[in-house]
N, C-alpha and C positions, 0 to 999 in steps of 0.2 A: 912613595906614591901619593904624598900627601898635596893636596893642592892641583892633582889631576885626575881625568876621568881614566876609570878602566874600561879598557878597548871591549870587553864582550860586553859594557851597556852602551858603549858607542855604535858597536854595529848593533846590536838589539835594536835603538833607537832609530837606526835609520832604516834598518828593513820595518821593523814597522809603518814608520812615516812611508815608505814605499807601499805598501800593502795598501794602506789607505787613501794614497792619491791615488794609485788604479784603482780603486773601487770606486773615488770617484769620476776616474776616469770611465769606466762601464758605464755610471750614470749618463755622465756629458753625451757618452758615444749614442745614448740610447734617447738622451731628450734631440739630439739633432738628426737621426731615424725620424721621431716622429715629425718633426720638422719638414723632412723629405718625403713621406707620406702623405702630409698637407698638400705639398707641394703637386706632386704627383695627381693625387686626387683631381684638384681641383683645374691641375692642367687638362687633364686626361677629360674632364666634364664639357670642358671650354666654360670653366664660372670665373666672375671676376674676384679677385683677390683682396680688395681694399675696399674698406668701405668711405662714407662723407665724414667721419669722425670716427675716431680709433681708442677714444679716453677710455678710460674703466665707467664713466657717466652717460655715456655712448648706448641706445637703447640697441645701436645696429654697428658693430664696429667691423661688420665685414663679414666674407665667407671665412677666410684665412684666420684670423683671431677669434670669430666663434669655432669655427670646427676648434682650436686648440682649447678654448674654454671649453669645451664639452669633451676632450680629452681629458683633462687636467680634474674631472669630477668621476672620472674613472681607476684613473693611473696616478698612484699616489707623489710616487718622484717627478712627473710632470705640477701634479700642482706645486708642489713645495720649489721645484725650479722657479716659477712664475713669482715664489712668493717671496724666495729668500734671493735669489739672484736681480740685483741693480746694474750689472756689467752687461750683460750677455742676455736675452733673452729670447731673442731670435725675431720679433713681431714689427719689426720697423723695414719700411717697402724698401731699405737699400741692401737688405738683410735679404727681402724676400726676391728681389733682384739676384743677386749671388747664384742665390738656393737654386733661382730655375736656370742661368747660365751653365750651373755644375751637374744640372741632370740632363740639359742638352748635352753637354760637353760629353759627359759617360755616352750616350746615344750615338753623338756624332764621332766616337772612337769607334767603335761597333762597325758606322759605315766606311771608315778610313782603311780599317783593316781588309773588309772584303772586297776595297778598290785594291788595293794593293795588290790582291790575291787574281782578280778577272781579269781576263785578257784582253775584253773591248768594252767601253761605254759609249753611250751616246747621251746627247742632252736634249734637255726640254725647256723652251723658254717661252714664257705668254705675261702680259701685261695688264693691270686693271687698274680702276683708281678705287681707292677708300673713302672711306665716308669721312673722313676728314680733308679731301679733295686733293690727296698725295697720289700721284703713279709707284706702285708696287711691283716688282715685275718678279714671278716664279720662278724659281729654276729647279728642274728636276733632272738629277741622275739615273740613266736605265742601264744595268748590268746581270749579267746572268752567274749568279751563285749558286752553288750546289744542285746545280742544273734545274732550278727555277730563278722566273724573270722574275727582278726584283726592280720597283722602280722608289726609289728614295728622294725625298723631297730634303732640300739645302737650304733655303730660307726665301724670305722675301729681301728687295735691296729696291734701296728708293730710289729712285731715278727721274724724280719730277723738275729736277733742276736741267737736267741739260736728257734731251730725249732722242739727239742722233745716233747715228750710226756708232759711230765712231766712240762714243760716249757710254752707250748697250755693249759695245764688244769687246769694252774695257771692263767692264763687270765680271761678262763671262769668262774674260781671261782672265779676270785676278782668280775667281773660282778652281780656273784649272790649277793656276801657279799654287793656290793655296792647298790643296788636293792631293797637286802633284797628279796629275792625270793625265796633261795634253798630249802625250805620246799614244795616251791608248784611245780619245776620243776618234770613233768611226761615224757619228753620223749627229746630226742636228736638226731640230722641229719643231718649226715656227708655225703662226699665222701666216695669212698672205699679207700681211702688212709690208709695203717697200723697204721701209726701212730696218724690216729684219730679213726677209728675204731676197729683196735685190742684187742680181747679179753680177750688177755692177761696182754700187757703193752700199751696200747692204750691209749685215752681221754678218749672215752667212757670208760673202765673199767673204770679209777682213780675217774672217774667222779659218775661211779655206787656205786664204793666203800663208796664214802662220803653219796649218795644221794642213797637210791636203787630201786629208782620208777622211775627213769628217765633210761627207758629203750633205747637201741640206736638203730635207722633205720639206712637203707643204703639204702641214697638217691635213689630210686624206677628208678627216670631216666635215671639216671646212669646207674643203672644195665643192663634198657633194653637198653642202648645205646652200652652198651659191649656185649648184646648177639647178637643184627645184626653186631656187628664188628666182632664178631668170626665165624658169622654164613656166613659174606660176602667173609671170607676168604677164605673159600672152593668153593668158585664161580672161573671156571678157564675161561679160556678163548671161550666164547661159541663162537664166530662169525667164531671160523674153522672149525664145525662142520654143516654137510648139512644135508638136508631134511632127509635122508635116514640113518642117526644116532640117529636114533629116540630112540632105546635105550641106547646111551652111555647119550643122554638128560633125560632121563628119570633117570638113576640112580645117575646121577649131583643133580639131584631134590630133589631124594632120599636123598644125602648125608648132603644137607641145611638144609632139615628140621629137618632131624636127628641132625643136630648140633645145631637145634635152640632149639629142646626136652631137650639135654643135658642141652647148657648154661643154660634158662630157668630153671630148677631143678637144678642146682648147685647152678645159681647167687639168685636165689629167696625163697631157703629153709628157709630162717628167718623168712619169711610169715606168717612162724606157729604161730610165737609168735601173732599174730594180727586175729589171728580167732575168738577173743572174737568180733571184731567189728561186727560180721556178727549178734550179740547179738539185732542190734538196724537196723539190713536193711531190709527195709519192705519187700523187695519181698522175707524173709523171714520168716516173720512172720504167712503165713497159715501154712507152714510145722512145723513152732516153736508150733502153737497150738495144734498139734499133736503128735510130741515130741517136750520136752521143750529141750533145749540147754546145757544139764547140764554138759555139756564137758569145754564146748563154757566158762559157768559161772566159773566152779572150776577154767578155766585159767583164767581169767579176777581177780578173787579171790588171787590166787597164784603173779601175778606184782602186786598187788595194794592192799594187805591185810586189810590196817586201814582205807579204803577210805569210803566201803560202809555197810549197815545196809544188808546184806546177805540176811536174811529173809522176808524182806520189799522190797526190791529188787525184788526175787522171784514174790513177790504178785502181785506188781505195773506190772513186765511183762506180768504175766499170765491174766492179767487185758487187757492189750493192746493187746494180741494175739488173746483174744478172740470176738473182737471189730472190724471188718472191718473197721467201718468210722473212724478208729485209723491209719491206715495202713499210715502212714504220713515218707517220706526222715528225716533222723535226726533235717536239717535247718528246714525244716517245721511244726516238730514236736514242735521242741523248743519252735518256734513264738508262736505256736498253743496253749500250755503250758501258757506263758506270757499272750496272749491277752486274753485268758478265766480265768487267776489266779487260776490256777490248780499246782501251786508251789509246795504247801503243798500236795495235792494230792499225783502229782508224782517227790517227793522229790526223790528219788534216782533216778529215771529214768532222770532226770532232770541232774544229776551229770554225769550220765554215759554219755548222751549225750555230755555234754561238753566235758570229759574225750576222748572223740573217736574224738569229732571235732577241739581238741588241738593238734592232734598228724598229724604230719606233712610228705606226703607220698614223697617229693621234698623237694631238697636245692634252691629250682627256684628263691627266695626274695634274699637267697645272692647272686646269683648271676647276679640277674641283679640289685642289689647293687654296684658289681663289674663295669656295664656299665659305671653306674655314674663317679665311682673314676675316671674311664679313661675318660672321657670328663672333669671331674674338673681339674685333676692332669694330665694336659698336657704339651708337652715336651717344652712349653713357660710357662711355671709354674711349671716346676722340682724339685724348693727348698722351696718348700711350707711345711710349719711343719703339723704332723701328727694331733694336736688337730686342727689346723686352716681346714686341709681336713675333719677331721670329721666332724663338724661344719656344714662345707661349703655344704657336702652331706646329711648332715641331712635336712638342708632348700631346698635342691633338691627332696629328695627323701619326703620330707612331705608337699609337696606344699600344699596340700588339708589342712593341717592341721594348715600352716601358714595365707589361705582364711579363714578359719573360727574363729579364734583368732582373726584375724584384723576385724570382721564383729559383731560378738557376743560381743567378750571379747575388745574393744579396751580400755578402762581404765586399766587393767590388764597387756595388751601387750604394751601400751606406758609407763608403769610404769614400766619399764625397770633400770631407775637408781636406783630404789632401791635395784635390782639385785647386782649391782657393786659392788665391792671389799670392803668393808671398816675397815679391819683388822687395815690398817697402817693409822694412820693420822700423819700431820706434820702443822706446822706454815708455814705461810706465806712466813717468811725469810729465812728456813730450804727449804721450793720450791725454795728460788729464788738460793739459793745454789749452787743447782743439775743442772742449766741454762742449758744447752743442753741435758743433761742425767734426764729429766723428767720421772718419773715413773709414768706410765701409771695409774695404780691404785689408787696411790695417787693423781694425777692429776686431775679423775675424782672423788674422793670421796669429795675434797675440792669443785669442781664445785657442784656435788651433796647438801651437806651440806649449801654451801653458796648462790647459786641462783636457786636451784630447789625447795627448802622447803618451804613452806609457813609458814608466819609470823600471828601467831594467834593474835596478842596483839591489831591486829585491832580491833577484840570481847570481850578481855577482860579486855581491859583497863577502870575503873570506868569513866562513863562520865558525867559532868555536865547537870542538867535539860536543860540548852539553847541550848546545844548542840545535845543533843539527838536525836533530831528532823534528824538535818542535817546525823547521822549517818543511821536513817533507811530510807532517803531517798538516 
């Protein structure tokens, strides 16, 4: 044996060496937790991240590097990360780039899964410009999950370069393609701007053309906000008019309501299309059980040809019509449905339900989507890139959704690095190459790889009987 090693301190040596790079590995796991905590925070506040200088001489190096220096005088393994680690330390804005991409991305799984799962969406799209004088346009997803409306916001997409038709409905379709949705899109919800609602060479049309069930509203508030603006415009001047012009007030009166009759019938004749809803509203369901609705149903039938079992449909109504302790608001019906397991029951009514409470009568989610960009994307923040703002609004706008990830799921959501990049890898000396021009991705794929993985050979290296002992103790 002379002149070689004996195998029980060869395996000694390497479970040990094992033991030890997982404990540092718990470390690593736990300094990029906090990391993701940062991150979070600061998303979830809408504060900015980076400060005008970042040095250790720096009186103000940011929200993101103070909140960590004021961890780091807490948590003894965060300071000593900061102190002993020159590779990795997580504080450079390509780093903190990543970080919020990977906790979008956790979120935006979340919403993938329960498109997968609903059986109609509709969309929401509205447009604004930034204070860095870009067009933004919102898009929001509306689907009904565990039978509440859930409306999820998808990001912002700049569109300032080309603002057609044609140009908007390529967005929206890449959305669906990306999704994976355009099968189940039933309905879409503009402005009245033409060139999202026109009928002719619109979104909507291009959009109907691909998809023909995704019928398109005009945002309901809108409308009624243009019929008091036209109806306020006939208001003249009353404070010169005395007591004793009782009739010149009187036919002023006249003239408002008259033009609120008008706008009203003009702005709102699309209405028609949406009379099938009146199909599921209880306060009319006495009258339905006395005539049935068969107006109501051929149009419901005519949007939505392949959706429903027509004749089973019928039945399951005529069932509910004749039923007072039935007489349940659509949400309530739903629940109603669910908590009794009457699925199969009323299977189609069950659809149609959804089908009516997908469709969206407001653009109101994009737009106070829109709130957000302007408090994120402010004029000390003007060159801030469009995925980083979208990102950045997403952890705004889903706070609720980033509390219940961190509370339920946190093994899920601190396993964030295995989100990261890992297309490109490189050696070692190919890193040291690149000396200031670090690639982000690469950077953290080598960190990922090299001291976030855990080392199995602790467990499966064959152990001697004397030793055994000491391994399960």
């Amino acid at each position: 044996m002379l002149g070689k090693n004996r195998i029980e301190h060869s395996t000694e040596s390497r479970r040990l060496t094992a033991i030890n790079h997982n404990k540092q590995v718990d470390i690593n796991r736990k300094i990029l937790a906090r990391l993701i905590d940062v991150v979070c925070f600061l998303g979830k506040q809408e504060l900015a991240f980076r400060g005008h200088r970042e040095n250790e001489g720096s009186l103000n190096k940011g929200n993101y590097c103070e909140i960590l220096d004021l961890l780091a005088k807490e948590e003894q393994f965060v300071k000593e990360h900061f102190l002993t680690n020159s590779v990795f330390k997580g504080t450079s804005h390509d780093i903190q780039n990543d970080l919020i991409h990977c906790v979008t991305t956790v979120l935006n799984s979340h919403i993938l899964k329960e498109l997968q799962i609903t059986n109609f969406i509709s969309i929401q799209a509205d447009e604004t410009t930034d204070v860095s004088c870009q067009s933004q346009m919102s898009l929001i997803f509306r689907y009904i999950i565990d039978n509440k409306i859930e409306e999820r916001f998808i990001g912002f997409f700049d569109v300032s370069k080309n603002k057609t038709a044609a140009s908007l409905s390529e967005v929206i379709l890449n959305a669906f393609s990306k999704w994976n949705i355009g099968q189940k899109v039933v309905c879409q919800t503009y402005d009245g701007a033409s060139v999202m609602a026109g009928e002719k060479n619109g979104v909507q049309s291009i959009i109907q053309n691909i998809y023909p069930m995704a019928i398109c509203i005009h945002c309901y508030a809108h409308q009624l906000n243009l019929v008091l603006l036209h109806g306020a415009k006939t208001i003249k001047d009353i404070l010169k008019y005395t007591n004793e012009e009782q009739t010149t007030l009187r036919r002023l009166t006249f003239e408002i309501i008259d033009s609120l009759i008008v706008q009203i019938n003009i702005r709102f004749k699309d209405f028609e299309k949406l009379e099938f809803v009146e199909i599921i509203n209880e306060k009319m369901f006495a009258s339905c059980k006395v005539h049935f609705p068969e107006e109501n149903l051929r149009q419901l039938f005519k949007y939505y040809p392949d959706i429903f079992d027509k004749d089973r449909l019928k039945n399951e109504l005529y069932i509910i019509y004749a039923d007072p302790l039935k007489y349940f608001a659509p949400l309530e019906f739903i629940d109603y449905i669910f908590k009794n397991e009457l699925q199969e029951v009323y299977q189609e009514v069950t659809k149609l339900i959804q089908l009516v409470l997908t469709i969206p009568a407001t653009t109101a989610s994009s737009e106070r989507s829109m709130s957000t960009l302007k408090r994120i994307k402010s004029f000390l923040r003007n060159s801030m890139t469009n995925d980083r703002l979208s990102s950045l609004s997403t952890l705004a706008i889903k706070k609720k959704n980033v509390r219940k990830f961190k509370h339920i799921g946190p093994d899920e959501f601190y396993g964030l690095a295995e989100l990261l990049p890992i297309e490109e890898r490189c050696t070692l000396e190919e890193l040291k190459e690149k000396k200031n021009k670090f690639i982000t991705s690469i950077t953290l794929c080598k960190y990922q790889r090299d001291i976030l993985e855990v080392d199995t050979s602790e467990y499966k290296v064959p152990v001697p009987n004397d030793l055994q002992k000491g391994v399960t103790d």
